[in-house]
RODO-2510 file (C-alpha; in nm, 4 decimals, decimal comma):
residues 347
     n   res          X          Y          Z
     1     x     9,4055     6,1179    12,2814
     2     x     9,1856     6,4230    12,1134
     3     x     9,2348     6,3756    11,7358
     4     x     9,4137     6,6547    11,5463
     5     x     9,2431     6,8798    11,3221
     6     x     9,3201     7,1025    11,0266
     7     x     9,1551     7,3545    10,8245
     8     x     9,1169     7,2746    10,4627
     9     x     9,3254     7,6444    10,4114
    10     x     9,5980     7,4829    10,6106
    11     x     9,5833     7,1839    10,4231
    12     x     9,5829     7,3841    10,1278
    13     x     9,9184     7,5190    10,2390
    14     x    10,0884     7,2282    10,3666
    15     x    10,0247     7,0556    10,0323
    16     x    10,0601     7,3750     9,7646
    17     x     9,7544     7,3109     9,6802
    18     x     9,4440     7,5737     9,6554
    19     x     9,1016     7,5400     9,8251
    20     x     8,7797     7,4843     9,6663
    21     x     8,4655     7,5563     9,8831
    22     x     8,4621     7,6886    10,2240
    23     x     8,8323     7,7013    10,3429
    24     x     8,7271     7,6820    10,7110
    25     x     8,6136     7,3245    10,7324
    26     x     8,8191     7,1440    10,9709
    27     x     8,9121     6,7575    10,8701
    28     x     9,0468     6,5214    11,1391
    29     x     9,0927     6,1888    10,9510
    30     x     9,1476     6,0537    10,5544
    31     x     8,9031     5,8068    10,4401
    32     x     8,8125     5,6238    10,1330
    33     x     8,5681     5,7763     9,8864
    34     x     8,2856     5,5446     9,9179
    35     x     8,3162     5,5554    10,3496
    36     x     8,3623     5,8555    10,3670
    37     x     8,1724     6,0653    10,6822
    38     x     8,1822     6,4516    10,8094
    39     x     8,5283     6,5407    10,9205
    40     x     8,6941     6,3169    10,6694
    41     x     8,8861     6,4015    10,3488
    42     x     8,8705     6,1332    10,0897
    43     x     9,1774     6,0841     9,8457
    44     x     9,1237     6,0502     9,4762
    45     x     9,3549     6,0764     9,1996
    46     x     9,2720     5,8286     8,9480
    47     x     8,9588     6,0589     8,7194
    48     x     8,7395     5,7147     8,6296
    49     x     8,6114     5,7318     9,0008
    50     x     8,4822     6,0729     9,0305
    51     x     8,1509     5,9514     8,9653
    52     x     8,1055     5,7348     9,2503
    53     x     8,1810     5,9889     9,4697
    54     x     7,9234     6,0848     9,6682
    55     x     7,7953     6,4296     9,7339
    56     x     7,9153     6,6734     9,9841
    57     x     8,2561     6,4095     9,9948
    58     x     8,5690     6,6319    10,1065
    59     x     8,8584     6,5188     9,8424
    60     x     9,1689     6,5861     9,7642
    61     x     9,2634     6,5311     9,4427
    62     x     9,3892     6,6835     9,1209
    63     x     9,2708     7,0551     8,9686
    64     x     8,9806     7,1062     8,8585
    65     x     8,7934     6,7531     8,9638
    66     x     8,6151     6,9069     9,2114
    67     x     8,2751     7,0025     9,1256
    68     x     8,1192     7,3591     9,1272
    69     x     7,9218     7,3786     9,4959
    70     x     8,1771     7,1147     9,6999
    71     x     8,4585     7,1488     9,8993
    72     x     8,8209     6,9991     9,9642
    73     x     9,1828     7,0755     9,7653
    74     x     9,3785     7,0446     9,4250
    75     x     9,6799     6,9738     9,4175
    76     x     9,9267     6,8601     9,1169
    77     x    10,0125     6,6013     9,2874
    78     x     9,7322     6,4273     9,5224
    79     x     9,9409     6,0950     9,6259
    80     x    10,2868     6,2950     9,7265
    81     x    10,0214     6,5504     9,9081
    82     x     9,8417     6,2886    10,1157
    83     x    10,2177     6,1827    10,2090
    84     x    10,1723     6,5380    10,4219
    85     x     9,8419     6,5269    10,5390
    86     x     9,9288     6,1614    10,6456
    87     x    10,1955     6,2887    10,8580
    88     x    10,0153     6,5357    10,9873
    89     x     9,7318     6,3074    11,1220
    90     x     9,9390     6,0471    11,2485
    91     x     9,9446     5,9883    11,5939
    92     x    10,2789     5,8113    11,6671
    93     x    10,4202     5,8286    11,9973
    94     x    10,7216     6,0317    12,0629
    95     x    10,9845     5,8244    12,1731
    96     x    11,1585     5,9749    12,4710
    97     x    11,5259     5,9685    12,4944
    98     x    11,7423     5,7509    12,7158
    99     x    11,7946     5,4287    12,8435
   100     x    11,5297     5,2118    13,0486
   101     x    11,6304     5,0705    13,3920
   102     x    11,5272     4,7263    13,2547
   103     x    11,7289     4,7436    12,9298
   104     x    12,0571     4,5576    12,9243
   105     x    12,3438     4,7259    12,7650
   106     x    12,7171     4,6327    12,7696
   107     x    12,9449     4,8806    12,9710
   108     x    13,1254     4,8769    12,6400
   109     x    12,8315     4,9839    12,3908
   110     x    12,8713     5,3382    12,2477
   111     x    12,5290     5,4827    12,2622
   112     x    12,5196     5,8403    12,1530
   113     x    12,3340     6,1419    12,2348
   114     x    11,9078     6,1018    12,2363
   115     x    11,8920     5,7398    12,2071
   116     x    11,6037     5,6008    12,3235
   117     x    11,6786     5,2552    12,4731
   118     x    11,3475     5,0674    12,5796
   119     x    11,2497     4,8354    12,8134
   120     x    11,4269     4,4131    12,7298
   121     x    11,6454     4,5363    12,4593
   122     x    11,9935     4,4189    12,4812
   123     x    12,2868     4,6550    12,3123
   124     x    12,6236     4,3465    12,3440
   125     x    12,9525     4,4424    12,3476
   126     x    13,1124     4,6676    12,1260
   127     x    12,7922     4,7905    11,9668
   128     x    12,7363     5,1214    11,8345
   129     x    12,4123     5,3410    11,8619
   130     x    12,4388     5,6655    11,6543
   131     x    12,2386     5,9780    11,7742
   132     x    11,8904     6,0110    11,7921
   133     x    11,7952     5,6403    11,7421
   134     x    11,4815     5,4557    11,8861
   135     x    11,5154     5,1008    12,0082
   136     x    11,2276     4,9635    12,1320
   137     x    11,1274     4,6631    12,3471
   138     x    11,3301     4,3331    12,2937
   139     x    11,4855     4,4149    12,0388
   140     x    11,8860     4,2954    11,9911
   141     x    12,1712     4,4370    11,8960
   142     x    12,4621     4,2034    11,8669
   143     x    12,8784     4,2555    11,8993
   144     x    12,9743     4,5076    11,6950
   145     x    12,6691     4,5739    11,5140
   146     x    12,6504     4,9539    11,3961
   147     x    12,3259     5,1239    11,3718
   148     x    12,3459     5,4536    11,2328
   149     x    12,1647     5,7649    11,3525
   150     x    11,8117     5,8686    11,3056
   151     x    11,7181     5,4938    11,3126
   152     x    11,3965     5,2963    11,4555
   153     x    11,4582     4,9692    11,5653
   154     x    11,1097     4,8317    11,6603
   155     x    11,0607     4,5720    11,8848
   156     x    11,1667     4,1829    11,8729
   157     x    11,4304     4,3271    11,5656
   158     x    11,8079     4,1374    11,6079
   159     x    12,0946     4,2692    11,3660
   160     x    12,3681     4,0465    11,4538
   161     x    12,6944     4,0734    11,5224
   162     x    12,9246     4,3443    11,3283
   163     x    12,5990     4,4096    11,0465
   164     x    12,6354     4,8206    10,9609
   165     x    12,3022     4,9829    10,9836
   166     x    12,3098     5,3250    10,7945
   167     x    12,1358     5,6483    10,8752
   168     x    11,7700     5,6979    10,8997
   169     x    11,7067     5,3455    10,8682
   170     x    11,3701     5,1754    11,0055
   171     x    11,3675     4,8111    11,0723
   172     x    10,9943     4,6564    11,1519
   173     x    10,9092     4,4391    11,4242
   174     x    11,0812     4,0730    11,4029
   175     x    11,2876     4,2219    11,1347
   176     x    11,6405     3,9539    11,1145
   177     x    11,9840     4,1194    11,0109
   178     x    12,2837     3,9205    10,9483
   179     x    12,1285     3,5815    11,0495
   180     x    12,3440     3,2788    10,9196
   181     x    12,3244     3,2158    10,5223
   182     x    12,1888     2,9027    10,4481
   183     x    12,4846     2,7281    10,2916
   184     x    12,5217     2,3011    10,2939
   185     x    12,7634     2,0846    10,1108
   186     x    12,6764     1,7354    10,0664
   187     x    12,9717     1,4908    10,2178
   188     x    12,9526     1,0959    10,1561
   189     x    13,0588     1,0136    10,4989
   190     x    12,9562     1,3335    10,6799
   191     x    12,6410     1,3886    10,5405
   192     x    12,5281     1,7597    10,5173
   193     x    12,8466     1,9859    10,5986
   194     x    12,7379     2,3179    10,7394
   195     x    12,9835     2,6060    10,5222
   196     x    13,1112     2,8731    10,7798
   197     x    12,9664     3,2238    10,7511
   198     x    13,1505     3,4182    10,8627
   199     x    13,0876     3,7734    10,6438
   200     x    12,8566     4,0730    10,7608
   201     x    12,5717     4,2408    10,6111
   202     x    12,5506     4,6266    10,5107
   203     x    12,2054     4,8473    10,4964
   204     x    12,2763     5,1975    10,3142
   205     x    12,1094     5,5212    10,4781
   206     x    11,7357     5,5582    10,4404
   207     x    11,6515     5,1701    10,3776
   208     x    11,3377     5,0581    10,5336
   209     x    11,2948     4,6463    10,6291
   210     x    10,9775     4,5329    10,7174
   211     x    10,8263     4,2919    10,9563
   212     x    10,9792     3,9178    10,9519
   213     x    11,1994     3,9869    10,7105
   214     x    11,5209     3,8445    10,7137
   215     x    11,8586     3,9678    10,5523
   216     x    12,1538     3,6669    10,5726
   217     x    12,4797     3,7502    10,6271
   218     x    12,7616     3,6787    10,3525
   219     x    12,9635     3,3753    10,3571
   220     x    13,2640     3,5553    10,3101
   221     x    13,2026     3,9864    10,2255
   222     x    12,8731     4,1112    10,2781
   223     x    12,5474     4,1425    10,1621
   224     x    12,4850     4,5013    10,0624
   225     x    12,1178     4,6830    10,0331
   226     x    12,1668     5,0375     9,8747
   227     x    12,0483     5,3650     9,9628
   228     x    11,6518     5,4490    10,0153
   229     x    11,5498     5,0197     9,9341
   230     x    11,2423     4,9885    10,0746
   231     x    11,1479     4,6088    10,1625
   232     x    10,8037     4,4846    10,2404
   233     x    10,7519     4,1913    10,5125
   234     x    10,7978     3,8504    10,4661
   235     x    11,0795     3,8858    10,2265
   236     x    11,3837     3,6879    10,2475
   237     x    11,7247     3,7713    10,1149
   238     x    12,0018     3,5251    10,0788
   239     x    12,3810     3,5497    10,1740
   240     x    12,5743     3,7493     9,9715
   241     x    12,3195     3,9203     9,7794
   242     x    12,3502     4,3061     9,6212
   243     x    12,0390     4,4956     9,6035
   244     x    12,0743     4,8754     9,4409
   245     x    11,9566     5,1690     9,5476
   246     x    11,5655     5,2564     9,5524
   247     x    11,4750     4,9203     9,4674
   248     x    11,1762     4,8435     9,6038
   249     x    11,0981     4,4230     9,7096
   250     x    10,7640     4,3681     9,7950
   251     x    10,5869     4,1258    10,0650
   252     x    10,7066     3,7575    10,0264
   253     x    10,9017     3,7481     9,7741
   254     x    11,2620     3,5614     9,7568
   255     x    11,5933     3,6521     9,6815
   256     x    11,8348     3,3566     9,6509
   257     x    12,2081     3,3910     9,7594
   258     x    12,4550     3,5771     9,5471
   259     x    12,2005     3,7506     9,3329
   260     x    12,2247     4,0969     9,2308
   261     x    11,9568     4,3259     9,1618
   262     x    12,0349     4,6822     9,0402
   263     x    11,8728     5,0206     9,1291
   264     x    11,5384     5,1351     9,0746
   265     x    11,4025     4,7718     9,0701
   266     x    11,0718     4,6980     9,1463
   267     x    10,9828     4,2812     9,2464
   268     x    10,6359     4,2585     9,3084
   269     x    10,4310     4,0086     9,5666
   270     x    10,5883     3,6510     9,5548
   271     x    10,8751     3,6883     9,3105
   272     x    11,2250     3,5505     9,2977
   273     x    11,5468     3,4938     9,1992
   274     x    11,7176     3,1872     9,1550
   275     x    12,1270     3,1887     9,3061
   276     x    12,3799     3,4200     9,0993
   277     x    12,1245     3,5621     8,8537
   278     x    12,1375     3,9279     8,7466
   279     x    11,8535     4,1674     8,7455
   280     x    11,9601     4,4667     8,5988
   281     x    11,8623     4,8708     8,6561
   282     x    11,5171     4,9689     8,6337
   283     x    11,3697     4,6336     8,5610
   284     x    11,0464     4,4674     8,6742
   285     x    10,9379     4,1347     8,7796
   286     x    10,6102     4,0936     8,7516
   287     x    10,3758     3,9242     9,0852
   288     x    10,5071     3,5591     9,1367
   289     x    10,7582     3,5826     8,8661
   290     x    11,0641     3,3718     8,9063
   291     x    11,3726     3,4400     8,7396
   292     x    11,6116     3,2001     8,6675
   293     x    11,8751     3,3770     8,4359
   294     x    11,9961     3,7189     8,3748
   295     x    11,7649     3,9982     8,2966
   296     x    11,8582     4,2786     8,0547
   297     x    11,8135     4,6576     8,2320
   298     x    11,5131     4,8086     8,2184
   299     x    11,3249     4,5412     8,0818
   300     x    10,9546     4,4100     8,2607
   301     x    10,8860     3,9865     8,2979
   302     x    10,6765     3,7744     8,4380
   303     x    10,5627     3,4242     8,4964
   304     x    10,7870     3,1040     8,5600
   305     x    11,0294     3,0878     8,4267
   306     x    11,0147     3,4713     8,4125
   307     x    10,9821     3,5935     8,0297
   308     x    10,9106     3,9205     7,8392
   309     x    10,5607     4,0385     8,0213
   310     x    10,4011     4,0671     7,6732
   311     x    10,4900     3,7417     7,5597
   312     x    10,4089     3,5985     7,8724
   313     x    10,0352     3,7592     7,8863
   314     x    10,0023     3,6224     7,5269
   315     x    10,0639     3,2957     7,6452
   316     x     9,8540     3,3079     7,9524
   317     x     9,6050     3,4251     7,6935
   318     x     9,6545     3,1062     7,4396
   319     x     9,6337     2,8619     7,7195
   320     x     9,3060     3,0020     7,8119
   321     x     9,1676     2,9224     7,4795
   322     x     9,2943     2,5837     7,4661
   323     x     9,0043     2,3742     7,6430
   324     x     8,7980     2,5341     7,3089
   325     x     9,0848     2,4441     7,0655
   326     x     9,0801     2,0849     7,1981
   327     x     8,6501     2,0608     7,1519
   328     x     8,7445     2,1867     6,7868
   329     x     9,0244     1,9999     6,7129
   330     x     8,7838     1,6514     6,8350
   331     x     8,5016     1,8199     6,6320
   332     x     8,7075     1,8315     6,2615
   333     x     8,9104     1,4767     6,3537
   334     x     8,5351     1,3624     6,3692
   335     x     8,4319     1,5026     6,0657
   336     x     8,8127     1,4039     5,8655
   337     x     8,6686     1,0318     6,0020
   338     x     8,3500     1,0865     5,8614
   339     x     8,4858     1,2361     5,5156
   340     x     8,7645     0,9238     5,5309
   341     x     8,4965     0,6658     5,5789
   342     x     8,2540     0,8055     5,2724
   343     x     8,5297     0,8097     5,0001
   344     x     8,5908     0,4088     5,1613
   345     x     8,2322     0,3534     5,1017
   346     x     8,2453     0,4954     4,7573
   347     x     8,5516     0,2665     4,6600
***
C-alpha cells in the first residue's frame, strides 16, 4: 500500500494551524523528536524539549516554538491536532458491508443496513445489529444481545446474551461482555454455592473496551458504563458495577462488584476498588491505588489503602528516610549509654 502524503499547507488547514517554512513539504508519517527522518513530522508540545530537537526536524507544536529558518506548524492545540493528522495517516482497512458466506447468523437476528458480518462470527437468536456496524472474525454475539449502530466489534469479542451495546461503540479483540459475575456463598454441607446471575450489562454510546477486558453481568439489574468511558485492556469490572460518563479506567486495573464510580474519573494503571465503595465525580486514583472506602468528589489518592495523594507522597517520602533515622537513632542510644555509664562511674 503507497503511504499517504500531505503538504504541510494542508496540514496547516486540517489542524487551524499556520505554516512556518516552506508550505510545500510533503510529510507521510509522525515520528518522535529524537527519530525523527525526512518525510516525518515530529510532535512536541511540552516547551522543556525544544532543545533536543534536532535541526531541520519537521514539528508540530505550539506558536511560536519553531525556530526562525525551520519548517512544520503551530497550532493552539498540538495534541487535539495530531488527533487529525493521525487520522489522516492511518491506514485502516475499510470494512466492506455484508455478511460472509462462512459467518453463522440466526434466521432470526435483525441485522440492519451496511453491516459488515465477517468470516466465524456467530450473530444467535434474537440478536440485534444496528446500521453500519463492523463485526469481524469470531467474534460472538449472544441471544438478544443489542449492539447499537456505528459499532466495531473486533475479532474473538463475545457480548452475551441480552447485554445492550450503544452507538458508536468499539470493543477490542477478546473483549468479554456480560460474562457471569463472580458471586459464591459458603454452605456447611454444600460447600461453595454458585449465586444465579441472571441480570444484563449496559454500554452507553461512544464507550470504547479494550482488549481482554471483561465486563460481568449483574446478579440481578445491570451493570451500567456511561457515555464516551473509555477502558484500557486488561481491566476487569465486577457484577453490578456503575461507571459514569467519560471516566476513563486504565490497563489492569480492578473494579470489584457493586462499586460505583462517577463521571469524569480517571483510575490509573493497576488500581482498584474494593466491593460497594464509592468513587465520586471527577476524582483520581492514583497508579496501583486501592480504595477501600468511599471517596469524596473531586478529590486525588493514592497508595494502599488509597489516601489523600499529598499525604500519601509525604509518607512514601518519610519511609524513605527511615533506614537513616534508624543509624541515628542506634548512634544517640550509644552515646545516652555512654553518658549513663560516666555519671555511674562518677558515683
Amino acid at each position: 500500500m503507497t503511504a499517504k502524503k500531505i503538504s504541510l499547507a494542508e496540514i496547516a488547514k486540517l489542524v487551524g494551524g499556520s505554516v512556518k517554512g516552506d508550505p510545500e513539504i510533503q510529510v507521510s508519517s509522525v515520528l518522535p523528536p529524537e527519530k525523527a527522518e525526512p518525510g516525518s513530522i515530529a510532535p512536541l508540545w511540552e516547551k522543556k524539549y525544544i532543545s533536543s530537537v534536532r535541526d531541520g526536524t519537521l514539528l508540530l507544536t505550539k506558536k511560536g516554538w519553531i525556530k526562525e529558518g525551520e519548517s512544520g506548524v503551530e497550532t493552539d492545540e498540538p495534541r487535539v491536532a495530531l488527533i487529525a493528522l493521525l487520522a489522516f495517516l492511518g491506514d485502516e482497512p475499510a470494512a466492506s458491508s455484508g455478511v460472509s458466506g462462512r459467518a453463522v447468523v440466526a434466521p432470526d437476528a435483525e441485522i440492519a443496513e451496511n453491516v459488515s458480518i465477517a468470516a466465524g462470527a456467530v450473530i444467535r437468536s434474537g440478536a440485534k445489529i444496528g446500521e453500519n456496524s463492523v463485526i469481524m472474525e469470531n467474534a460472538v454475539i449472544c441471544e438478544e444481545a443489542e449492539i447499537g449502530a456505528g459499532c466495531v466489534i473486533e475479532p474473538g469479542v463475545v457480548v452475551y446474551r441480552r447485554s445492550k451495546i450503544g452507538k458508536g461503540c468499539v470493543l477490542h479483540s477478546n473483549a468479554v461482555i456480560g460474562c457471569e459475575g463472580f458471586g459464591f456463598v459458603p454452605d456447611p454441607k454444600a460447600g461453595m454455592v454458585k449465586i444465579p446471575q441472571i441480570g444484563t450489562v449496559r454500554l452507553d454510546d461512544g464507550v470504547e473496551v479494550g482488549a481482554c477486558t471483561s465486563i460481568d453481568r449483574a446478579t440481578f439489574g445491570e451493570t451500567h458504563v456511561g457515555a464516551m468511558t473509555k477502558i484500557d485492556s486488561q481491566v476487569k469490572i465486577g457484577h453490578n458495577c456503575e461507571i459514569g460518563a467519560y471516566t476513563i479506567i486504565v490497563a489492569q486495573s480492578g473494579i470489584a462488584g457493586s462499586t460505583k464510580i462517577g463521571k469524569g474519573v480517571i483510575m490509573a494503571a493497576q488500581s482498584g476498588a474494593s466491593n460497594h465503595s464509592t468513587i465520586g465525580d471527577g476524582c483520581t486514583v492514583g497508579g496501583r491505588g486501592g480504595v477501600v472506602c468511599d471517596v469524596p468528589a473531586g478529590s486525588t489518592v493514592s497508595g494502599f489503602p488509597a489516601q489523600n495523594h499529598k499525604l500519601e507522597l509525604r509518607q512514601q517520602a518519610a519511609v524513605r528516610r527511615l533506614p537513616e533515622l534508624s543509624r541515628q537513632l542506634r548512634e544517640l542510644a550509644k552515646k545516652i549509654e555512654k553518658i549513663e555509664n560516666e555519671k555511674d562511674a562518677d558515683a
